[in-house]
TIMI-2910 file (N, C-alpha, C, CB; in pm, 1 decimal, decimal comma, always signed):
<rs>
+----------+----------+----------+----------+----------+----------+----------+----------+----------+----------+----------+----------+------+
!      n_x !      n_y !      n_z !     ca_x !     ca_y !     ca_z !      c_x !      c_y !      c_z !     cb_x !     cb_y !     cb_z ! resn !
+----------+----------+----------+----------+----------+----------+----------+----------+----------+----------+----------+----------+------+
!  +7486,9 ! +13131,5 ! +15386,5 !  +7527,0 ! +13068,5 ! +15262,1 !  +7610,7 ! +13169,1 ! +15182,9 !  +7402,6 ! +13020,4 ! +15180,1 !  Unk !
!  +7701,3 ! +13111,7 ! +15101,5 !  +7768,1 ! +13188,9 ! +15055,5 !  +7745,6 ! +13263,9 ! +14901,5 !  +7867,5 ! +13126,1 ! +15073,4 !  Unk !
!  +7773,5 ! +13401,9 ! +14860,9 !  +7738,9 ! +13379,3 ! +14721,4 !  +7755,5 ! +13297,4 ! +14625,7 !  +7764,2 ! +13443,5 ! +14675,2 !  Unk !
!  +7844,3 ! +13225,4 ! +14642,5 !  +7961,9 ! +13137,8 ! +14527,9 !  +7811,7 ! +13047,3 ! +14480,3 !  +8145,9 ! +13004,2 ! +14627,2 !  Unk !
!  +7769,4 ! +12980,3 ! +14685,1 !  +7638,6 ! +12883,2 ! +14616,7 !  +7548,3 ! +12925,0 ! +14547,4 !  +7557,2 ! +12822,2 ! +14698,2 !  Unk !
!  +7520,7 ! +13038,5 ! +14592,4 !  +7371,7 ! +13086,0 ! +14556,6 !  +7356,0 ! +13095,3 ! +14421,0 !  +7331,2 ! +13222,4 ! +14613,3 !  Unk !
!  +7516,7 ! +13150,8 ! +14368,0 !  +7532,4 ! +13170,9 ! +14201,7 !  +7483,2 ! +13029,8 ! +14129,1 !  +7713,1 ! +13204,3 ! +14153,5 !  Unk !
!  +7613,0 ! +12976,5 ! +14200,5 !  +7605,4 ! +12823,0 ! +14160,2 !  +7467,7 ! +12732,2 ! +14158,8 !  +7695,6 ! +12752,7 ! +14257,1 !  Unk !
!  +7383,1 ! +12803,8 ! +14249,4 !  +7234,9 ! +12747,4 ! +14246,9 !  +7120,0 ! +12770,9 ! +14089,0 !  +7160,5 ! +12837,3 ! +14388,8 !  Unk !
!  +7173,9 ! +12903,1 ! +14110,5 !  +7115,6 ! +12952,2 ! +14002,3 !  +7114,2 ! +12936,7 ! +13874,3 !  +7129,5 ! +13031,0 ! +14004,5 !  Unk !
!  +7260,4 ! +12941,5 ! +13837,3 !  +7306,8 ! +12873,4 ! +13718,7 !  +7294,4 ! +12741,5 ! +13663,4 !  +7409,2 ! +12882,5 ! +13721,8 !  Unk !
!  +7293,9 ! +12632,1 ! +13841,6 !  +7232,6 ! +12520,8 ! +13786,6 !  +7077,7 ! +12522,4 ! +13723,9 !  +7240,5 ! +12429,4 ! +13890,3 !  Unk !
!  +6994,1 ! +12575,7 ! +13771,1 !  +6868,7 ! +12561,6 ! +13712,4 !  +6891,0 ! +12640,1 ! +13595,6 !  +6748,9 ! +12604,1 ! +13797,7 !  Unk !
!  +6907,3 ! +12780,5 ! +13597,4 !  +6934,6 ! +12831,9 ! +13460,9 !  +6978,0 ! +12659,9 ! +13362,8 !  +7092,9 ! +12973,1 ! +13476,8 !  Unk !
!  +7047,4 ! +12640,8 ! +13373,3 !  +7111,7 ! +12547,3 ! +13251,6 !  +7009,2 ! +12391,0 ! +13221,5 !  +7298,2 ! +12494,8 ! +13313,1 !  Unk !
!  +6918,9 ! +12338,6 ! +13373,6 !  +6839,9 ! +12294,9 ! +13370,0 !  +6706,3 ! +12312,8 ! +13276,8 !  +6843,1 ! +12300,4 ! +13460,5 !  Unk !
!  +6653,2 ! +12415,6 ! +13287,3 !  +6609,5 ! +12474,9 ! +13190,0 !  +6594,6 ! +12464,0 ! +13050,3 !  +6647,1 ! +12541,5 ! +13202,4 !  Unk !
!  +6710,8 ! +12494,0 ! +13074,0 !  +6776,5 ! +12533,2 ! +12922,6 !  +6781,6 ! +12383,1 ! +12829,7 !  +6964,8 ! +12605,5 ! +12945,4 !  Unk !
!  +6793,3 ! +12303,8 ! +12912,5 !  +6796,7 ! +12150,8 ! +12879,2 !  +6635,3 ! +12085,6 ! +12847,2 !  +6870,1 ! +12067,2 ! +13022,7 !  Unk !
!  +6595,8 ! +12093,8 ! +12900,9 !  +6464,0 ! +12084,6 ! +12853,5 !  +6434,2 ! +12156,2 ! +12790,3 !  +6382,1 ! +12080,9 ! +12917,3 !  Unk !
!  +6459,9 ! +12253,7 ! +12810,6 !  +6361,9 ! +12334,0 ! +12632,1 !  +6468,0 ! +12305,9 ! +12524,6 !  +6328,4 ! +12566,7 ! +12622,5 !  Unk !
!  +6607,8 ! +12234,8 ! +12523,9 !  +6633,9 ! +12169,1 ! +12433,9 !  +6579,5 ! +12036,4 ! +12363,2 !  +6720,7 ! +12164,3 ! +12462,2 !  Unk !
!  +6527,6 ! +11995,9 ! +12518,9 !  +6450,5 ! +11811,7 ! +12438,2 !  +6338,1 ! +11871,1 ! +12377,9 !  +6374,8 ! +11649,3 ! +12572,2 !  Unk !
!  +6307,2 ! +11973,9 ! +12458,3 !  +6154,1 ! +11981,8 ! +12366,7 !  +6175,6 ! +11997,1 ! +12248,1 !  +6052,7 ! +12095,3 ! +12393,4 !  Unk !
!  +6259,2 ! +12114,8 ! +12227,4 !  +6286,0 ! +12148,4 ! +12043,6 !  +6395,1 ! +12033,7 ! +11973,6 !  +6378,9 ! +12335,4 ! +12016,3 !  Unk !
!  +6361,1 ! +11854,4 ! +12058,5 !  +6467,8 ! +11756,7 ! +12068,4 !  +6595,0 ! +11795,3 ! +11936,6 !  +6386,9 ! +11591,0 ! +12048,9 !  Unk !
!  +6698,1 ! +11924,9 ! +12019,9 !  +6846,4 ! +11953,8 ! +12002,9 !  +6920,0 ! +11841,5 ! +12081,5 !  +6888,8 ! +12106,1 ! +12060,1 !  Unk !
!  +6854,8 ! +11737,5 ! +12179,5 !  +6926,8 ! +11716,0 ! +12268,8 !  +6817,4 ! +11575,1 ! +12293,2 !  +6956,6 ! +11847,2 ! +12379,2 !  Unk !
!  +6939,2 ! +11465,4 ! +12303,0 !  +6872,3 ! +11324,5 ! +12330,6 !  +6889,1 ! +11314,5 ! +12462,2 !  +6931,6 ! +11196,0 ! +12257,5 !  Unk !
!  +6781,5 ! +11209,7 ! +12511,2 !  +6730,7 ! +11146,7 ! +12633,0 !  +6915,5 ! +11091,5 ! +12685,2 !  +6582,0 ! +10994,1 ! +12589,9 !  Unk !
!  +6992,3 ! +11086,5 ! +12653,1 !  +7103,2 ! +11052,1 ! +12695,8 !  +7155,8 ! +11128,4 ! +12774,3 !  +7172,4 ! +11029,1 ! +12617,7 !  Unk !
!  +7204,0 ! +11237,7 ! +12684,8 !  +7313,2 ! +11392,9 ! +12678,8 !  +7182,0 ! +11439,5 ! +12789,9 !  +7344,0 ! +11521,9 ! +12467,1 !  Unk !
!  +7043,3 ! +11411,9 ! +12805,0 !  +7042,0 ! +11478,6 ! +12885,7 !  +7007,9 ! +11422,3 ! +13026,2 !  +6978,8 ! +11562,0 ! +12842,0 !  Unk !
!  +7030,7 ! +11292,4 ! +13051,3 !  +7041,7 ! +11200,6 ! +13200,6 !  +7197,5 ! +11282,8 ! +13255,2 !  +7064,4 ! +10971,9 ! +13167,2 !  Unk !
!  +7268,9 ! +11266,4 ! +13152,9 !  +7405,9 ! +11301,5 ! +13208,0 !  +7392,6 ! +11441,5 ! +13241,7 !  +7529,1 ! +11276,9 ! +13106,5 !  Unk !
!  +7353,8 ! +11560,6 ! +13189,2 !  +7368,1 ! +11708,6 ! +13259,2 !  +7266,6 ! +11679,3 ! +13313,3 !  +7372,6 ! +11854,4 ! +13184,7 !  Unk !
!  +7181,9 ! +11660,4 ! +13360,8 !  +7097,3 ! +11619,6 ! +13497,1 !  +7185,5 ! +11572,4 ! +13602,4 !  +6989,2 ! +11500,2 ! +13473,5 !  Unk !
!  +7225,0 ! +11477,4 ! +13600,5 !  +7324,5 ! +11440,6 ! +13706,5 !  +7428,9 ! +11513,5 ! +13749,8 !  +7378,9 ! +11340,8 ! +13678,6 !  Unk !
!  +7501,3 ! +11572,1 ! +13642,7 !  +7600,5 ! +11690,4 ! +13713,4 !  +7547,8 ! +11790,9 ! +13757,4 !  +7696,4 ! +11750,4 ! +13635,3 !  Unk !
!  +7443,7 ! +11865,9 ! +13683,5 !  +7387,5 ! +11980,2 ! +13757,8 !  +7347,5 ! +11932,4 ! +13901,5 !  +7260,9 ! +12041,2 ! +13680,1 !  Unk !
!  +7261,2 ! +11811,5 ! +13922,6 !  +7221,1 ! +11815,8 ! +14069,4 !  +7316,8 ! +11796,5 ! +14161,2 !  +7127,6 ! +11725,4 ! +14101,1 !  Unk !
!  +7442,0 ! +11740,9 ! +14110,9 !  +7554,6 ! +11684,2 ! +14221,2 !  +7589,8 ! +11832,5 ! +14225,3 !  +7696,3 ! +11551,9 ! +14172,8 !  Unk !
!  +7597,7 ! +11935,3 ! +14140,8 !  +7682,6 ! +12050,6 ! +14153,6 !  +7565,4 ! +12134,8 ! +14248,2 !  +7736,9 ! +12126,0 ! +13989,2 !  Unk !
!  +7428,9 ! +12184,6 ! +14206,6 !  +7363,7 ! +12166,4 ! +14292,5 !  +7340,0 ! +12114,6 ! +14402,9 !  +7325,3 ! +12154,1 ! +14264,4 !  Unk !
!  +7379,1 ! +12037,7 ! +14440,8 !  +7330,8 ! +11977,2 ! +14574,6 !  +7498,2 ! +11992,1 ! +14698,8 !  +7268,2 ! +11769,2 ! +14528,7 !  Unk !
!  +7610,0 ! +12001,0 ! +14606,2 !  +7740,4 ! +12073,7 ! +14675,1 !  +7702,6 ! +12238,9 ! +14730,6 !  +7877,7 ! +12083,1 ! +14542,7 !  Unk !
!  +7613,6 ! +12273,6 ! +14641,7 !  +7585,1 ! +12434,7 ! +14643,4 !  +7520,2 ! +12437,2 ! +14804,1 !  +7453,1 ! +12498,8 ! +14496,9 !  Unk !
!  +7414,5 ! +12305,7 ! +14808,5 !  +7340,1 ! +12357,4 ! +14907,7 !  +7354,9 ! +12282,7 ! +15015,2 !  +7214,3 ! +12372,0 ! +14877,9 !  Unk !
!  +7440,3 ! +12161,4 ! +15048,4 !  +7494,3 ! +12116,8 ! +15103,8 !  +7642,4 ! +12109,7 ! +15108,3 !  +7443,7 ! +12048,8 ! +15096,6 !  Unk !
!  +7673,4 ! +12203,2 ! +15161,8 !  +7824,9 ! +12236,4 ! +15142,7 !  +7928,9 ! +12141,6 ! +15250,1 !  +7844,6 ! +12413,0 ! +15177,5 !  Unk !
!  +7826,2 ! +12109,2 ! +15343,8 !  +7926,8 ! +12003,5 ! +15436,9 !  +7902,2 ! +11900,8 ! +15443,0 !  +7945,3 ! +12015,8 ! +15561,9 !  Unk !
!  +7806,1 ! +11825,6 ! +15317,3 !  +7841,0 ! +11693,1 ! +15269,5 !  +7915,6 ! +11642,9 ! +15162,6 !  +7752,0 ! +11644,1 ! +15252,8 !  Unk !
!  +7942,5 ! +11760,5 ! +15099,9 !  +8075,5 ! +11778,6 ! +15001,5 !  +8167,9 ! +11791,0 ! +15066,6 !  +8087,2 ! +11885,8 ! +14910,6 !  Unk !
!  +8173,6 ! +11864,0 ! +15139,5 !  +8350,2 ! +11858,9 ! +15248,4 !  +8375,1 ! +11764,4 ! +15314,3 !  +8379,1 ! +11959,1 ! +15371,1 !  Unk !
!  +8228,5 ! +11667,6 ! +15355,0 !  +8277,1 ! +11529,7 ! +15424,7 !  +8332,5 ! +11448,8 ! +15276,5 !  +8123,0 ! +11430,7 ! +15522,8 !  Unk !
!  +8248,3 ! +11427,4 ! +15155,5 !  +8302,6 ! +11328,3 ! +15068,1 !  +8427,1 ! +11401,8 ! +15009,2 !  +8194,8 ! +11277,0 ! +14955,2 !  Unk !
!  +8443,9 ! +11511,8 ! +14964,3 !  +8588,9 ! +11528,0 ! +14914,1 !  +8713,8 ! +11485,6 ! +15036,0 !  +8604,7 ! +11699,7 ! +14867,3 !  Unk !
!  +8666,6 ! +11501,4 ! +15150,5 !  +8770,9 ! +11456,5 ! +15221,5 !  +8761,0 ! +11334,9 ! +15280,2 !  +8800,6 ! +11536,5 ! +15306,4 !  Unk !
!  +8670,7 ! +11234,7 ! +15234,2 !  +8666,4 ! +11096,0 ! +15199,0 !  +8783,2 ! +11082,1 ! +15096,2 !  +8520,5 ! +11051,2 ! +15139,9 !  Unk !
!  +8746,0 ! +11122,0 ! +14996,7 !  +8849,2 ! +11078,5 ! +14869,5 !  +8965,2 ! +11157,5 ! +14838,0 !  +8778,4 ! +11078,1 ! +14737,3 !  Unk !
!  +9007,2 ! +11216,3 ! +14987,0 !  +9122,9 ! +11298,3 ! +14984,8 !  +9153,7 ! +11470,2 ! +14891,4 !  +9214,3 ! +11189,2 ! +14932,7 !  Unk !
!  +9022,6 ! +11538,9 ! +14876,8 !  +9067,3 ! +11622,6 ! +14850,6 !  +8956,4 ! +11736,9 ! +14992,8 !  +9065,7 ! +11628,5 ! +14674,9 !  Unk !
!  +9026,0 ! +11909,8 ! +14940,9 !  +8972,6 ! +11965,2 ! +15065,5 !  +8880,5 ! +12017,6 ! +15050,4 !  +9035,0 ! +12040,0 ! +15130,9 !  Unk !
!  +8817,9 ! +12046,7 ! +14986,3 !  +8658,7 ! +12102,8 ! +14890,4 !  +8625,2 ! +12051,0 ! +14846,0 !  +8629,9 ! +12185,2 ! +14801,0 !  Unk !
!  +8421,7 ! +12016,0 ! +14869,7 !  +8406,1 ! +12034,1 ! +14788,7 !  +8384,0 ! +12054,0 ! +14608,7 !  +8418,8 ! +12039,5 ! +14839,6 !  Unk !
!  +8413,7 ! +12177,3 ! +14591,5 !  +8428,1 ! +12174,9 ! +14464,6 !  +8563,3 ! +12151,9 ! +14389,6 !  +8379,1 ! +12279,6 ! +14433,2 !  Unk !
!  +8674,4 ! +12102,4 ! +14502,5 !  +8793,9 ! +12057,1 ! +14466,6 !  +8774,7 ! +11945,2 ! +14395,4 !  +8876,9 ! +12038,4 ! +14567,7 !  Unk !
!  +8683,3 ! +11859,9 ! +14471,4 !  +8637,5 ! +11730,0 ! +14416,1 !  +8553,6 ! +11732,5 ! +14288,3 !  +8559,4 ! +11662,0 ! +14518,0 !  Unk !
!  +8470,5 ! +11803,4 ! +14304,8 !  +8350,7 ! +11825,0 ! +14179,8 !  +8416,3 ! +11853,8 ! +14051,2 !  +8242,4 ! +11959,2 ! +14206,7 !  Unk !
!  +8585,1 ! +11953,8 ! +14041,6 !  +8642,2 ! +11985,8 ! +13949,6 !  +8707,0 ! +11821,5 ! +13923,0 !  +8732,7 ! +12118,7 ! +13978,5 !  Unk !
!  +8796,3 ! +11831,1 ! +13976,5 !  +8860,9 ! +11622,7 ! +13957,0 !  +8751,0 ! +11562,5 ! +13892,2 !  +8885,3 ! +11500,0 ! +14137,0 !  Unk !
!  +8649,6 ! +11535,7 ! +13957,3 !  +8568,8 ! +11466,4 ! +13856,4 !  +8475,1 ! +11479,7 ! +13755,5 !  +8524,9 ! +11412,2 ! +13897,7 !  Unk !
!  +8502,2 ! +11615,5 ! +13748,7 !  +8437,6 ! +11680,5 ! +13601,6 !  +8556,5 ! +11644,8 ! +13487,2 !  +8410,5 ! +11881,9 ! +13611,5 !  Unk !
!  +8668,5 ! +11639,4 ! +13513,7 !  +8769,0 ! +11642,3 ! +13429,4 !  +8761,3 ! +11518,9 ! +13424,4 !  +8890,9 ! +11704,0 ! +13456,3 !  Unk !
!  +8797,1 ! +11426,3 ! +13499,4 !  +8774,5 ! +11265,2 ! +13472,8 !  +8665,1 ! +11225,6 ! +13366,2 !  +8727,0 ! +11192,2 ! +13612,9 !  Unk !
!  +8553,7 ! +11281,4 ! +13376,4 !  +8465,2 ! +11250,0 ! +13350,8 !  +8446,7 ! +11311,6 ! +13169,2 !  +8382,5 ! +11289,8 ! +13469,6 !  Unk !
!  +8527,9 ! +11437,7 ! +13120,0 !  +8560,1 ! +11493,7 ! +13052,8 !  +8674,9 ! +11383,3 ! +12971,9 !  +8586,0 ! +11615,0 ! +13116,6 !  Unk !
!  +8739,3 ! +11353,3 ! +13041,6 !  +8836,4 ! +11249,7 ! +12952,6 !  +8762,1 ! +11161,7 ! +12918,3 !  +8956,8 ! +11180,6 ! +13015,1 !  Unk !
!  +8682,7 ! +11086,8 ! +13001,7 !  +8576,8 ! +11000,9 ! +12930,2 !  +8507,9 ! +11032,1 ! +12806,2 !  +8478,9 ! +10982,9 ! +13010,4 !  Unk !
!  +8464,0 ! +11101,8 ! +12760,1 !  +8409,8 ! +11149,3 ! +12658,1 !  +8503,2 ! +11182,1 ! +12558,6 !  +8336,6 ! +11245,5 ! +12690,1 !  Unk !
!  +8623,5 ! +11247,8 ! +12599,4 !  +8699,0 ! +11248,0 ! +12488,5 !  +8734,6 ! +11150,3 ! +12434,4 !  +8785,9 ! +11300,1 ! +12497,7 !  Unk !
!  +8801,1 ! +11011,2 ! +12503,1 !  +8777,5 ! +10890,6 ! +12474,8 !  +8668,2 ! +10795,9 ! +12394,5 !  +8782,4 ! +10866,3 ! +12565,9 !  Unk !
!  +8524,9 ! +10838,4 ! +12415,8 !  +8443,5 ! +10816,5 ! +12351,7 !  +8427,9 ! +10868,0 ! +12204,5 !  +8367,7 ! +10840,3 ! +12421,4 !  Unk !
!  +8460,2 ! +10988,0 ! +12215,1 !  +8461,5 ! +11082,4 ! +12094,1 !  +8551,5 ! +11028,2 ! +11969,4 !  +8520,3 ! +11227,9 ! +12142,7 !  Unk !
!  +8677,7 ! +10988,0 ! +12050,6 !  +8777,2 ! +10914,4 ! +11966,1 !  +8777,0 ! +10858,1 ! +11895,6 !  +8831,3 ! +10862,1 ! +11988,9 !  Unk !
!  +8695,2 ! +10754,0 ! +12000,3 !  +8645,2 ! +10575,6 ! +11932,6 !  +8547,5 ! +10632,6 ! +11787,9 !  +8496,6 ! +10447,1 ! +12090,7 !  Unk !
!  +8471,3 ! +10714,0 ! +11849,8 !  +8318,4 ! +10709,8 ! +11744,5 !  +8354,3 ! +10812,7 ! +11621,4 !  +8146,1 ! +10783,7 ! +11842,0 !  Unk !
!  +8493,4 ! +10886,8 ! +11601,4 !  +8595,1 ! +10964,0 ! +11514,9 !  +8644,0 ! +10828,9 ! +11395,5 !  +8748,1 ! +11034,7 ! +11632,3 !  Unk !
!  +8720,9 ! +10770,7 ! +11475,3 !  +8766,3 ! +10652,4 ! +11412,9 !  +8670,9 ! +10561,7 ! +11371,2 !  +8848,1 ! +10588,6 ! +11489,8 !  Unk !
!  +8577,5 ! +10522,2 ! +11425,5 !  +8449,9 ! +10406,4 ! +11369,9 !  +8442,7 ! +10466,7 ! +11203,5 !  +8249,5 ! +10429,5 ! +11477,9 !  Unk !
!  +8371,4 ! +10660,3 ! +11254,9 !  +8353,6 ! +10685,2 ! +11070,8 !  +8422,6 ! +10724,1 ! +10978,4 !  +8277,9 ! +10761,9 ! +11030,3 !  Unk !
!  +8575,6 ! +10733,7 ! +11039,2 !  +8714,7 ! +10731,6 ! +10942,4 !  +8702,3 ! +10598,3 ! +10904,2 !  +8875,0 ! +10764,6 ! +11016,1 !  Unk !
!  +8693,1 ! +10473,3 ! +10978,3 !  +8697,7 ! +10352,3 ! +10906,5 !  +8577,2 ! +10355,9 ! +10815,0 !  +8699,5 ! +10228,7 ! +11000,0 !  Unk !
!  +8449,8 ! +10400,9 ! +10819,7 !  +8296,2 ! +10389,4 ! +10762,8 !  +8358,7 ! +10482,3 ! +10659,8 !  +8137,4 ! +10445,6 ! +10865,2 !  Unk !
!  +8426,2 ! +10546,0 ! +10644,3 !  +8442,7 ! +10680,0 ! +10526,5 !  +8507,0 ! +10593,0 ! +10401,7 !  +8574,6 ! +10835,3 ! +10585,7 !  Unk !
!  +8661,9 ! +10550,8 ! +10492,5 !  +8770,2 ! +10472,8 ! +10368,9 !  +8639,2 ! +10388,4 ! +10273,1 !  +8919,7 ! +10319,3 ! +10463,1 !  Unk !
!  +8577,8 ! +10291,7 ! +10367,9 !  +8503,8 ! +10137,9 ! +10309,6 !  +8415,5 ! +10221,6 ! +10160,9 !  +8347,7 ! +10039,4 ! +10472,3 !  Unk !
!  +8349,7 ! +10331,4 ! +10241,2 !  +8276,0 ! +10381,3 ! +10149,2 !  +8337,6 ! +10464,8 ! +10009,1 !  +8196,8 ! +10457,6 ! +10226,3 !  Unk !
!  +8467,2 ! +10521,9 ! +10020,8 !  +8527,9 ! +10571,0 !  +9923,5 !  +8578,0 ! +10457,1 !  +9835,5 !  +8625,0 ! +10657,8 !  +9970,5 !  Unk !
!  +8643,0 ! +10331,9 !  +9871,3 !  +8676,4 ! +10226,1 !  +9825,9 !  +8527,1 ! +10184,9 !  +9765,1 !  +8749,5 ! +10137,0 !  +9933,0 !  Unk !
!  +8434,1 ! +10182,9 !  +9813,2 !  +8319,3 ! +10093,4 !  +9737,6 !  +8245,8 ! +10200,6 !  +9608,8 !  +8179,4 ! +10038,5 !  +9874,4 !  Unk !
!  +8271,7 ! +10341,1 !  +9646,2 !  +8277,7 ! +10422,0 !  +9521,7 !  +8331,4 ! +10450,8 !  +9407,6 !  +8285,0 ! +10487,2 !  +9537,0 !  Unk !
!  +8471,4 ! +10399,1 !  +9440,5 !  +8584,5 ! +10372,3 !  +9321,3 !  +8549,4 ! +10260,9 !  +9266,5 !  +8736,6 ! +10356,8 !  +9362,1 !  Unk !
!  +8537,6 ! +10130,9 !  +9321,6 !  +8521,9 ! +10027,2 !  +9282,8 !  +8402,5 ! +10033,6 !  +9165,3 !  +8505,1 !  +9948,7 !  +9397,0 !  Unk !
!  +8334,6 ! +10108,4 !  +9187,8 !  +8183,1 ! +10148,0 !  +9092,2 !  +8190,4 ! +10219,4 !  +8982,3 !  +8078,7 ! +10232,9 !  +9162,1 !  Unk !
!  +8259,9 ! +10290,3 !  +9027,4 !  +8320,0 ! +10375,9 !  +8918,5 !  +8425,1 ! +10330,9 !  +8826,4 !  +8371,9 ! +10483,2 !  +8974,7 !  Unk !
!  +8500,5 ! +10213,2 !  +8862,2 !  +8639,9 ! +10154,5 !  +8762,0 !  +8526,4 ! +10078,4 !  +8706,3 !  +8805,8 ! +10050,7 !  +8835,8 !  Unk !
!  +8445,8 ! +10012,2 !  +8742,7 !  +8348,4 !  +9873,5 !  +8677,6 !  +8234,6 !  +9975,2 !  +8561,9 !  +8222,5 !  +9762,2 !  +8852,9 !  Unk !
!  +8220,1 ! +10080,4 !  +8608,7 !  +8140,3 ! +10137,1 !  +8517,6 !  +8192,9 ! +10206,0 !  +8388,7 !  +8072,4 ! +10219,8 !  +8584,9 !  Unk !
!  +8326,3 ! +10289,4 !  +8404,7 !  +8431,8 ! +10286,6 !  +8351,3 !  +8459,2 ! +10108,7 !  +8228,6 !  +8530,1 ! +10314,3 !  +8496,3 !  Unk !
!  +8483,8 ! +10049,8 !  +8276,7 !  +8492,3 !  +9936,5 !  +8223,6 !  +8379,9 !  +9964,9 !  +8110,7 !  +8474,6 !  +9816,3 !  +8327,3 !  Unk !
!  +8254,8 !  +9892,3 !  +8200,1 !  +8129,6 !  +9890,4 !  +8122,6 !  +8108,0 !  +9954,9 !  +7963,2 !  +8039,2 !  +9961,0 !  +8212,1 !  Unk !
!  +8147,4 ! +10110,0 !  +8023,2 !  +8160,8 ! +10209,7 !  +7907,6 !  +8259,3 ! +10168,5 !  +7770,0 !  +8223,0 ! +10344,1 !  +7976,8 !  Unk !
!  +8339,2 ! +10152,0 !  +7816,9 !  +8448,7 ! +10137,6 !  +7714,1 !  +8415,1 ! +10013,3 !  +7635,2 !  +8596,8 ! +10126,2 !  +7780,5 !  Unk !
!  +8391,9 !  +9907,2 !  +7680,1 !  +8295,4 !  +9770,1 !  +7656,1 !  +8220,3 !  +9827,4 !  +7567,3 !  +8202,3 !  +9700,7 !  +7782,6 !  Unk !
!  +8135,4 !  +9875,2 !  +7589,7 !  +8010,4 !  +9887,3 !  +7506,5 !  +8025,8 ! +10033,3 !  +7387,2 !  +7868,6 !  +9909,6 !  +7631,2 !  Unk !
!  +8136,1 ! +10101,8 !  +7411,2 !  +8169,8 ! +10153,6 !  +7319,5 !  +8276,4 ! +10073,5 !  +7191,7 !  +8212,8 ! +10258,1 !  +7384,3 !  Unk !
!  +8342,4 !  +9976,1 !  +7256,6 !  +8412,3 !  +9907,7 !  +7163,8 !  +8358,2 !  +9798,8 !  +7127,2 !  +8525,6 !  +9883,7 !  +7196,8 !  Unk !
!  +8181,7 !  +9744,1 !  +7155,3 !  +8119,9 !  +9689,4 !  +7102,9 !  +8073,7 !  +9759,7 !  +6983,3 !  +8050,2 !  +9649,5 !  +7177,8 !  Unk !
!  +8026,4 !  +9885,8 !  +7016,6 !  +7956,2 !  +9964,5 !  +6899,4 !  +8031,1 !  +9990,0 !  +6805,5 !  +7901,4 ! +10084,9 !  +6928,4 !  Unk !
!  +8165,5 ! +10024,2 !  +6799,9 !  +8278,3 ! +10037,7 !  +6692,1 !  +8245,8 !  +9892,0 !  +6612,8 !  +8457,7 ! +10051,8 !  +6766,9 !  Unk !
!  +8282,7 !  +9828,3 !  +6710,6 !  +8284,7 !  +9715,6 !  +6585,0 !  +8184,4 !  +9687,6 !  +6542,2 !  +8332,4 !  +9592,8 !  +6603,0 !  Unk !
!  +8043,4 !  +9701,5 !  +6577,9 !  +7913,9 !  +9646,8 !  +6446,9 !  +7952,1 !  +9756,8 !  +6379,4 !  +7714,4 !  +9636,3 !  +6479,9 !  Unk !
!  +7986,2 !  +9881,5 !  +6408,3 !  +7998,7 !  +9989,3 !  +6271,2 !  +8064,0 !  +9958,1 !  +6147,5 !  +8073,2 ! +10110,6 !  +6303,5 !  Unk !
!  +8208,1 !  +9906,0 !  +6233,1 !  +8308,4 !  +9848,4 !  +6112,2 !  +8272,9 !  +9752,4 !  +5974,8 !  +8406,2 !  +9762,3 !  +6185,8 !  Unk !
!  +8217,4 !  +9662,7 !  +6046,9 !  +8149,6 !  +9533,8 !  +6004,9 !  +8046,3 !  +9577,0 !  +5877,5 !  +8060,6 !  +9462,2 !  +6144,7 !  Unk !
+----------+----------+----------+----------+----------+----------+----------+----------+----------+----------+----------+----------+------+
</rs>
């Protein structure tokens, strides 16, 4: 076996680890962590099966491996940025609604004030 895996073995659990003692001190939801579960073991399991990664990357046309594992880390990376986007924009739209419904409160209260100060002028006058 080569070092590259052995590293690569290691580091996967290192980070495994590390993931759970994030849920425990829950830094980290049951989601975020199905998904680094799954990459660590696929990256893991390239580590230790190195020529069933060389059969599927050269299923899907590439020549490693971890040729493949990189492609679809990045794919998979755009996905999220994509996601990130959407859920950027959701609370830019949630931000405007809410600055608009703060002004709006503030011109009506504004109002209010002046109302009831130019009520009080005039019983004074009177």
């Amino acid at each position: 076996m080569h070092p590259i895996y052995i590293i690569t073995i290691i580091l996967g659990i290192a980070v495994l680890i590390n993931l759970f003692i994030k849920i425990k001190d829950k830094k980290l939801i049951i989601n975020e962590l199905i998904f680094w579960i799954l990459i660590l073991a696929a990256l893991i399991l390239i580590s230790v099966f190195p020529d069933f990664a060389v059969k599927t990357a050269h299923f899907f046309g590439f020549k490693t491996g971890f040729d493949f594992f990189i492609a679809l880390s990045i794919l998979v990376i755009f996905l999220f940025l994509y996601n990130i986007y959407k859920k950027i924009r959701l609370l830019e739209e949630k931000l405007t609604k809410l600055n608009e419904n703060i002004a709006i409160r503030q011109s009506l209260e504004n109002i209010n004030k002046s109302e009831l100060k130019n009520s009080e002028e005039g019983k004074i006058n009177k």
